[in-house]
BARO-584693 format. One line per field, with one value per residue (C-alpha): x, y, z; residue in one letter; residue number from 1. Coordinates in steps of 0.05 Angstrom, whole numbers, plus 5000, padded with zeros to 4 digits. Layout:
REM residues N
x = c(X;...)
y = c(Y;...)
z = c(Z;...)
aa = c(A;...)
i = c(NUM;...)
//
This chain:
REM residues 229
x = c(4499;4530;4594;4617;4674;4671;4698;4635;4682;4652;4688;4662;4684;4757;4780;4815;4882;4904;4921;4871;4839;4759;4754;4692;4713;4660;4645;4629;4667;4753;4799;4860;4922;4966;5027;5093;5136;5142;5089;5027;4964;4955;4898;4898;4842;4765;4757;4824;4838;4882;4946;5007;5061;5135;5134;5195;5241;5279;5331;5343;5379;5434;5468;5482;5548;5557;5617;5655;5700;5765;5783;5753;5690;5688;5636;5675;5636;5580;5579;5573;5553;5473;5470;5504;5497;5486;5465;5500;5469;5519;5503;5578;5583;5652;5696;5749;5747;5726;5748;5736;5722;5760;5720;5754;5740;5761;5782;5758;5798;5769;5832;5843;5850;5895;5910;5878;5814;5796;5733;5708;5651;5630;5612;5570;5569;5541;5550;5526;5569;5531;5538;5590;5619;5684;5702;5728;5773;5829;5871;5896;5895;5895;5819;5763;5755;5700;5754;5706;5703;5654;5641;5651;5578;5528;5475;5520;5541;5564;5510;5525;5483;5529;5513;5569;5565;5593;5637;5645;5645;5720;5731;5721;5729;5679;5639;5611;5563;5566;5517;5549;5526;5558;5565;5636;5627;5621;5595;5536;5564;5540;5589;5565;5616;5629;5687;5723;5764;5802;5825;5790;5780;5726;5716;5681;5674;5689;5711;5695;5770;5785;5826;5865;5859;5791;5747;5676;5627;5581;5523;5550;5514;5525;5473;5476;5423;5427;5399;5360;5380)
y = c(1569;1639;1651;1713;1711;1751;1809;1813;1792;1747;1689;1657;1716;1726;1659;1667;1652;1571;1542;1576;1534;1553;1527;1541;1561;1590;1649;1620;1617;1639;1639;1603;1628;1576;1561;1558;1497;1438;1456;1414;1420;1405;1412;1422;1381;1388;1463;1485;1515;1486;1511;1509;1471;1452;1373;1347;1279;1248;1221;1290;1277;1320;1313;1255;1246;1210;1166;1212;1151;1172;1111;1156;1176;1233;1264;1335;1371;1323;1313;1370;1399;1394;1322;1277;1210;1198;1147;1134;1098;1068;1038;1030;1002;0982;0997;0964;0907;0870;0912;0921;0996;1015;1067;1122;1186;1259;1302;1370;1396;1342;1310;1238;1197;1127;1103;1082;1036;0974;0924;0858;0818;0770;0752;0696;0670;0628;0606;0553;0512;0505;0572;0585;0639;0678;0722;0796;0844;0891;0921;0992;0995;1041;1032;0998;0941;0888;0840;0822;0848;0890;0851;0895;0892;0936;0904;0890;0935;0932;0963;0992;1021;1058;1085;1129;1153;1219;1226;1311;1310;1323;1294;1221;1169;1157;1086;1059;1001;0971;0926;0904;0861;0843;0795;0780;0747;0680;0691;0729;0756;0788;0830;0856;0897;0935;0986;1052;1101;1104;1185;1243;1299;1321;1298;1333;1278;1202;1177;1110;1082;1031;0972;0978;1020;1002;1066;1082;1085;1143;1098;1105;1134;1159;1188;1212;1225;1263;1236;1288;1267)
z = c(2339;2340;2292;2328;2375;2446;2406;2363;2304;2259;2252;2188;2142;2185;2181;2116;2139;2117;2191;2234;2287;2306;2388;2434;2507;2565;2536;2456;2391;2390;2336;2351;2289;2268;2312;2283;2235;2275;2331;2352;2383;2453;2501;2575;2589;2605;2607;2581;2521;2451;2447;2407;2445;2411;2423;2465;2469;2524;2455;2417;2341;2349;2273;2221;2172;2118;2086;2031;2012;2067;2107;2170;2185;2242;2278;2305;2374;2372;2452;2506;2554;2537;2545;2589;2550;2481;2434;2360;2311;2249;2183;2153;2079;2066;1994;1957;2004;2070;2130;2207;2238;2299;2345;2380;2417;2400;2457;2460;2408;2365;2371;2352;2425;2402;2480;2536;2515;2552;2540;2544;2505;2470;2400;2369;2294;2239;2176;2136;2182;2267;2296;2344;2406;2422;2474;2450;2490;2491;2552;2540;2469;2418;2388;2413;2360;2349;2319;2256;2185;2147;2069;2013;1983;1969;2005;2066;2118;2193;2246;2313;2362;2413;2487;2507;2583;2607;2540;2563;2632;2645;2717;2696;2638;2588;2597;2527;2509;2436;2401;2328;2267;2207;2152;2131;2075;2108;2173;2204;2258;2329;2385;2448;2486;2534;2545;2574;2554;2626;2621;2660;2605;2556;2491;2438;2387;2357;2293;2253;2229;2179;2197;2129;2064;2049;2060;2088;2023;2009;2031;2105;2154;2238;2266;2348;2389;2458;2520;2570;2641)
aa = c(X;X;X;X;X;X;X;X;X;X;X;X;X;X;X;X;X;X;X;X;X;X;X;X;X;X;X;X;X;X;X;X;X;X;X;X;X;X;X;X;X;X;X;X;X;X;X;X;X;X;X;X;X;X;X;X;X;X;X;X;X;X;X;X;X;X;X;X;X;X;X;X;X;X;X;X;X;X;X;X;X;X;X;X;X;X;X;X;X;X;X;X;X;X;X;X;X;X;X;X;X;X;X;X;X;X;X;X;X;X;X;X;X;X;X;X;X;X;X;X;X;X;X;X;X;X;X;X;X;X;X;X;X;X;X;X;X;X;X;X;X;X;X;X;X;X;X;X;X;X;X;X;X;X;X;X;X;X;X;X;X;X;X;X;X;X;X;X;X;X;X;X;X;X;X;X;X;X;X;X;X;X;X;X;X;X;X;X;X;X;X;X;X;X;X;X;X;X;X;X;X;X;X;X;X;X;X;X;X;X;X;X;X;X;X;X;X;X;X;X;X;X;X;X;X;X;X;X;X)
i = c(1;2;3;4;5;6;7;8;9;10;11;12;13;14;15;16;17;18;19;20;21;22;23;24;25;26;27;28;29;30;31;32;33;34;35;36;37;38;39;40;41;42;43;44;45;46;47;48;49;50;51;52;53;54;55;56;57;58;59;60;61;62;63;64;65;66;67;68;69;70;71;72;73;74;75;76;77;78;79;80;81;82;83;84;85;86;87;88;89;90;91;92;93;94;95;96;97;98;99;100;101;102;103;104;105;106;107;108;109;110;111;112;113;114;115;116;117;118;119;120;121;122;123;124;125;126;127;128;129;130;131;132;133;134;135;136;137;138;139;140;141;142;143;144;145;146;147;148;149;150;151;152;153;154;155;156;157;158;159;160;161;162;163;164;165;166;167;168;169;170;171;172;173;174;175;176;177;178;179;180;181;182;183;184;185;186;187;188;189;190;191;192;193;194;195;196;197;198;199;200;201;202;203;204;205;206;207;208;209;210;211;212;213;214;215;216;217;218;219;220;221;222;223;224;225;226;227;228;229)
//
């Protein structure tokens, strides 16, 4: 087999550059240069030649905080106009003591919003005692609050995973879907909810709020993830 591209150049003595690709098409041997950080190789099928294509996601990580020890945890101009709905993902390690986190929305000034939440849910436990169900809720209140503590160890830590629905779309509410676990200490504990924030107007962000003075260890982590619609 030839080594020289349809240029006449001779491809074993020009591929010297780390990343180059060697492909045979219809007419015999091409040089394909490397594509750019973060690219992969795709192919267009029987016939078609490689390419370099940037790989896309329908969920799109959009930025990640961490706990600096406050008794908040905020996420500023997170949501906009790029996605419509949005998925958060919380790993919250509690410090100096056992304590709940209240969720609420920034406006679009990044502006603390402490009215106007309403949800329903429920929530089952267990401990070394038979297991057990509640039913959780709050009507017009100023957080959205999964009524159960976060223990203060290091190898404990309350999880959400959090769909928020049109949080920047300023003509409606935002509709919000929460899926918690924690251990308090006592219990293992499980919350499904779901709520609203019943004002039309854009919000920009949410913040993570202790229940009391207790803060929001380093170890903490938020993560949020935009949905393409």
């Amino acid at each position: 087999m030839s080594s020289a591209g349809t240029d006449g150049t001779d491809l074993t003595t020009t591929l010297t550059t780390q990343g180059d690709i060697v492909y045979r098409d219809g007419s015999g041997l091409q040089r394909l240069a490397a594509g750019t950080a973060g690219q992969i190789l795709q192919t267009g099928g029987s016939g078609a030649n490689p390419s370099w294509t940037t790989m896309s996601s329908d969920m799109v990580k959009i930025v990640t905080a961490t706990g600096g020890g406050t008794t908040a945890l905020a996420l500023d101009s997170c949501f906009s106009a790029t996605y419509e709905n949005y998925i958060i993902v919380a790993s919250l390690f509690s410090s100096g003591g056992n304590m709940g986190a209240y969720f609420r929305l920034q406006n679009s000034s990044n502006t603390e919003q402490q009215s106007s939440y309403y949800y329903i849910g429920y929530q089952g436990y267990r401990g070394s005692s038979p297991s057990s169900n509640d039913n959780k809720s709050g009507w017009n209140t100023s957080e959205i609050s999964m009524q159960e503590n976060i223990n203060n160890e290091g190898d404990q830590f309350g999880s959400f995973v959090i769909h928020v629905i049109k949080p920047f779309v300023s003509t409606c509410g935002t509709n919000m879907h929460f899926d918690y676990f924690s251990y308090d200490g006592t219990y293992m504990r499980t919350v499904k909810l779901n709520g609203a924030h019943r004002v039309a107007q854009s919000n920009a962000g949410f913040r993570f709020t202790s229940s009391n003075s207790n803060t929001f260890s380093t170890s903490s982590k938020v993560t949020v993830y935009g949905l393409k619609v």
